[in-house]
C-alpha distance (Angstrom), angle and dihedral (degrees) to the residues before:
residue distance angle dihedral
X1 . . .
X2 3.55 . .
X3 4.18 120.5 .
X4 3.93 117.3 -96.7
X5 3.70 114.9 -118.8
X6 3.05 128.0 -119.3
X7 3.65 93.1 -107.5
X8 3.92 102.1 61.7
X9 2.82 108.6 112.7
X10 3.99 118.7 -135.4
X11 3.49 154.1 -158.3
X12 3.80 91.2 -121.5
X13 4.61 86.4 61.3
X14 3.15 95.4 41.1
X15 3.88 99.2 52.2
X16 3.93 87.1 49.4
X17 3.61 90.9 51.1
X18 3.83 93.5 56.7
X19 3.45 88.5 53.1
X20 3.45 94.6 54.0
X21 3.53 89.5 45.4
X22 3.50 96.7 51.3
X23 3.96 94.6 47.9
X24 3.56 90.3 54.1
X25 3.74 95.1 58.5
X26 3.43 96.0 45.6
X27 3.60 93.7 47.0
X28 3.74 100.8 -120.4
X29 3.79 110.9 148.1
X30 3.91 118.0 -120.3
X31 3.62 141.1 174.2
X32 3.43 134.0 -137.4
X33 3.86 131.2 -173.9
X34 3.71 123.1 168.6
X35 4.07 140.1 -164.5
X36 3.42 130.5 -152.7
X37 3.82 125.3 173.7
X38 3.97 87.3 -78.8
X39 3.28 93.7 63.2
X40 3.85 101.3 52.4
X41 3.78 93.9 41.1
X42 3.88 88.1 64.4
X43 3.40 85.8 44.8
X44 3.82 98.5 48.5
X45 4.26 79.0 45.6
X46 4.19 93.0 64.9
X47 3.49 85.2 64.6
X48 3.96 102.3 40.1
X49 3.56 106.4 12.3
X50 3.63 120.7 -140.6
X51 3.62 105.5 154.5
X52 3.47 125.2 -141.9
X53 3.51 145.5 118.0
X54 4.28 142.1 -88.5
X55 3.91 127.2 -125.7
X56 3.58 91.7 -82.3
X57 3.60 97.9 47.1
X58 3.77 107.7 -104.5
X59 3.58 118.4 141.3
X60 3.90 129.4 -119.8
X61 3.34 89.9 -119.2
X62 3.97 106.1 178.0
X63 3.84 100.9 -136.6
X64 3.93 84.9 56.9
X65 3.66 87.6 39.4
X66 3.79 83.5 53.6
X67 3.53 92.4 54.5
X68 3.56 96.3 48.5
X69 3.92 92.1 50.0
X70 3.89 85.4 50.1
X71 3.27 96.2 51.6
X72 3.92 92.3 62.7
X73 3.67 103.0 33.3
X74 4.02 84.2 51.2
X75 4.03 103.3 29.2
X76 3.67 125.3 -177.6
X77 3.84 101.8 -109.5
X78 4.11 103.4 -160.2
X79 4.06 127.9 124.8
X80 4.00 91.2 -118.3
X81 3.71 95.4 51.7
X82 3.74 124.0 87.1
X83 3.63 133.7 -166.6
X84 3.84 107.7 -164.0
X85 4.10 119.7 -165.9
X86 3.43 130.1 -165.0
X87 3.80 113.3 -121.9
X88 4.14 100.8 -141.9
X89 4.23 82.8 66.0
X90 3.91 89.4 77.2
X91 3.98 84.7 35.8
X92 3.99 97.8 58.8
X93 4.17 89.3 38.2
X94 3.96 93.7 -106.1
X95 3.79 86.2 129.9
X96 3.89 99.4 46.9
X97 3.81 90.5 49.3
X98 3.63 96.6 47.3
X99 4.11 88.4 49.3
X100 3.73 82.4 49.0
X101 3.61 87.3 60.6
X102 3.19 98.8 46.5
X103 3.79 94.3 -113.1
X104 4.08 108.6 110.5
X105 3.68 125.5 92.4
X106 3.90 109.1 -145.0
X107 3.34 93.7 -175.6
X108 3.80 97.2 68.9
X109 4.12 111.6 101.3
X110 3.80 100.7 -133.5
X111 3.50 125.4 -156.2
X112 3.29 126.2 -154.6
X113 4.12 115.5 -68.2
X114 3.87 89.0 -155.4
X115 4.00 101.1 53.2
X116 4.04 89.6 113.0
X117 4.05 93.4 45.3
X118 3.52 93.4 48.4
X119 3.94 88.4 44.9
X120 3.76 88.0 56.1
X121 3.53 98.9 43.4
X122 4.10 92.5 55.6
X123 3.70 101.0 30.0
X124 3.49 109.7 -104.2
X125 3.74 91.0 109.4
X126 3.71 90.4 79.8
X127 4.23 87.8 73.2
X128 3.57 87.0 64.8
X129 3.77 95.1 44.8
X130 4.22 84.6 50.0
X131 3.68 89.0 52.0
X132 4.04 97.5 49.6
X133 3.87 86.4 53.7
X134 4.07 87.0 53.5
X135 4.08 102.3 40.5
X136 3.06 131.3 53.2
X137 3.69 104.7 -81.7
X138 4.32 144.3 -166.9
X139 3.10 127.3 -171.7
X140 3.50 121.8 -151.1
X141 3.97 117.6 -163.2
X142 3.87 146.8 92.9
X143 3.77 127.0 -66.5
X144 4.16 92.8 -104.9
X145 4.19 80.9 70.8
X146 3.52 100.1 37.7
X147 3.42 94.3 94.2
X148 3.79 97.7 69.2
X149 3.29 112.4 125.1
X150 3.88 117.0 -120.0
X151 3.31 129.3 112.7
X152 4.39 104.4 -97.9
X153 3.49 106.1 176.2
X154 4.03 87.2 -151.4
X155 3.96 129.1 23.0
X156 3.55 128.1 -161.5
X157 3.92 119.0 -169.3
X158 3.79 112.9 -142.3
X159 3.93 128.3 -167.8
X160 3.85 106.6 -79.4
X161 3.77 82.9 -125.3
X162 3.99 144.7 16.6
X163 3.69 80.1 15.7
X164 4.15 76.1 167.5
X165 3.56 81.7 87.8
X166 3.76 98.1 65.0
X167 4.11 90.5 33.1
X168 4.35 89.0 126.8
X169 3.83 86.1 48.3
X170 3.71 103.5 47.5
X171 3.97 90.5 47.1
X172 3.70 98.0 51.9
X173 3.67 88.9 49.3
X174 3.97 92.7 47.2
X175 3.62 80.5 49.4
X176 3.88 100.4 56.2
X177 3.29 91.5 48.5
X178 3.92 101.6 51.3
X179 3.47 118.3 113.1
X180 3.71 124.8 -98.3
X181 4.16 98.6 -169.4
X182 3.86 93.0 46.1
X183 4.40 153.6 16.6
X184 3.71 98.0 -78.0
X185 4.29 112.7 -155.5
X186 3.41 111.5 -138.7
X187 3.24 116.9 -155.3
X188 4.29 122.9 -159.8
X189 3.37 135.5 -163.7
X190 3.65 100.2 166.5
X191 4.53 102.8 122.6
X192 3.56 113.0 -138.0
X193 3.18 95.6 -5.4
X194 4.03 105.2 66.4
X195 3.86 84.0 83.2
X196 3.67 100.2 80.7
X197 3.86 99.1 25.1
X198 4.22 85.6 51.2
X199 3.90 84.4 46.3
X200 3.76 97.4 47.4
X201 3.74 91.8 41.7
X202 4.06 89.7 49.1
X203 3.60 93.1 53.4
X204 3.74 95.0 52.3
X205 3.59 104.1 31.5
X206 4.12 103.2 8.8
X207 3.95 93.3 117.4
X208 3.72 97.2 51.1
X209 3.77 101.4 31.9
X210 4.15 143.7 45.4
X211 3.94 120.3 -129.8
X212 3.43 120.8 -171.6
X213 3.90 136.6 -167.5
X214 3.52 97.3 -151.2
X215 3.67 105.0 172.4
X216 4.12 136.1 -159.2
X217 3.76 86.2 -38.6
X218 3.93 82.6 115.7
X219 3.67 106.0 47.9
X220 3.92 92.3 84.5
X221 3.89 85.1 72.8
X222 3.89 106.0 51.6
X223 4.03 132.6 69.5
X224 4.03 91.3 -119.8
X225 4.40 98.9 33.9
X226 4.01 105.4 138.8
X227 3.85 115.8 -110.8
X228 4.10 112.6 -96.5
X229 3.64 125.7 178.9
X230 4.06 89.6 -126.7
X231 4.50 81.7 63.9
X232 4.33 75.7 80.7
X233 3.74 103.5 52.5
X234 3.97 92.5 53.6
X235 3.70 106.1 139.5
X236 4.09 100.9 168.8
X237 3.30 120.9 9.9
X238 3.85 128.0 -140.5
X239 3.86 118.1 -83.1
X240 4.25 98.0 -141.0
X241 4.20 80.9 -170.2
X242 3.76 115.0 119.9
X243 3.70 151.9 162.9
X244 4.19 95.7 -133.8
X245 3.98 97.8 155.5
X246 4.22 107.0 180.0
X247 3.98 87.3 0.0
X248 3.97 88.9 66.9
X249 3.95 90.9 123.6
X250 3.69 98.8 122.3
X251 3.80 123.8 126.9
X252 4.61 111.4 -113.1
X253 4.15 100.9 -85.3
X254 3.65 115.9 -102.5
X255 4.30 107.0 -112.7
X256 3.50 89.7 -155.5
X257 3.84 133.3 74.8
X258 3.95 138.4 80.3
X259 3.90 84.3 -29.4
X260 3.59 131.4 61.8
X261 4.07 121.3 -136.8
X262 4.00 83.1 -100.4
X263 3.46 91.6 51.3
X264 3.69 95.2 -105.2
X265 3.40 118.9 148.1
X266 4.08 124.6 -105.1
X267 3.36 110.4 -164.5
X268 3.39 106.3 138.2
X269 4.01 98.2 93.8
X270 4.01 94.0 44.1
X271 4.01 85.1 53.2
X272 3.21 100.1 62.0
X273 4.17 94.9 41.5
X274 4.35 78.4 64.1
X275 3.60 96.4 48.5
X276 3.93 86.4 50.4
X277 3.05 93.8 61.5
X278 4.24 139.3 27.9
X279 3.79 110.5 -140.5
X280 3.77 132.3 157.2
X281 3.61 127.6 -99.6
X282 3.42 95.7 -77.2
X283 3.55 94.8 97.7
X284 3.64 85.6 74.1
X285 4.17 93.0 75.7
């Protein structure tokens, strides 16, 4: 039997996405970290070395490799907070080296890493997108995908990479800008290093307030969004169109990205960024 891709999509995602979903709505805070094969090489690097970088450019540093590897020896055991792997990490032997080594946690119940991809890719990401423009919402991310058009109440501009070395910054702004009158969602797109902010934000503010690793699952919709394989399997894309009244605070939408105004595709430019350049699967989170 052959291997399932990373791109079928499964009972297993979609179940976690109705949960998150449904927590959203009713305003019960959650957390969400996830781990792709980036994640545990720089965490398999604390311990070796090696160097290097991920597909989006963020180095294996080994303090946030540290951090990383801490974060699964010594997991945060609580009902509302959700560690989320991706499967193709036990597929490419990431998992039996790093239980070689003496670095895994078995013990953890994973989720699936690729619950907002697959969302995307079928069109079920568009109830989260409806529920940011309702709640009270953050978004978490680099200027390139600042220009996407919902309707954050609050934005916070992170480093477009190795944002890991900003990580006390970007959490005491996320912090001043939480909401005192309701369950704020914070939503990250920070790489790597979402792990410790999300973790350092849960700790302080996990019982009031939901942060969310969110992923690429954006870059489709801006002018500058790094090419992932997931770009391909698109089958609806997000409708940005929306009745905000007083929340109307988000930035003009970007008309240019992996979609064209008629919802065309435009893939041309992100195609030839991956035949530049060889990376691993990663690019698919």
């Amino acid at each position: 039997m052959s291997q399932r891709s990373v791109h079928d999509v499964t009972d297993w995602s979609r179940k976690f996405f109705d949960k998150v979903i449904a927590d959203i709505e009713a305003d019960k805070p959650l957390s969400v970290l996830r781990y792709g094969d980036g994640e545990l090489t720089c965490m398999m690097h604390s311990k070796k070395g090696g160097g290097g970088v991920n597909y989006d450019g963020d180095l294996y540093s080994p303090i946030l490799g540290n951090m990383i590897k801490d974060s699964i020896m010594n997991p945060t055991i609580a009902d509302n907070f959700h560690y989320c792997l991706g499967e193709h990490c036990h597929q490419i032997g990431l998992i039996r080296d790093l239980t070689r080594d003496r670095i895994w946690n078995a013990s953890i119940k994973f989720e699936d890493a690729f619950v907002f991809v697959h969302a995307g890719m079928d069109g079920r990401l568009q109830k989260l997108v409806d529920l940011l423009n309702q709640k009270h919402s953050i978004f978490v991310a680099p200027e390139y995908l600042q220009t996407l058009p919902i309707a954050f109440n609050e934005r916070v501009i992170s480093p477009k990479n190795n944002s890991f070395g900003k990580k006390d910054d970007i959490a005491k702004e996320i912090i001043s800008k939480l909401s005192e009158n309701e369950t704020s969602v914070v939503v990250c797109a920070l790489g790597m290093s979402a792990i410790p902010i999300i973790l350092n934000l849960y700790r302080s503010n996990g019982s009031k307030h939901t942060f969310i690793d969110i992923g690429s699952v954006f870059d489709p919709y801006v002018e500058d969004g790094k090419y992932r394989s997931h770009f391909e399997k698109i089958k609806t894309k997000l409708n940005f169109k929306n009745d905000t009244g007083n929340k109307g605070r988000n930035r003009q939408a970007s008309s240019k990205g992996a979609f064209n105004n008629d919802g065309g595709r435009k893939y041309n430019s992100h195609r030839k960024r991956k035949k530049a350049s060889k990376r691993s699967v990663s690019e698919a989170l």
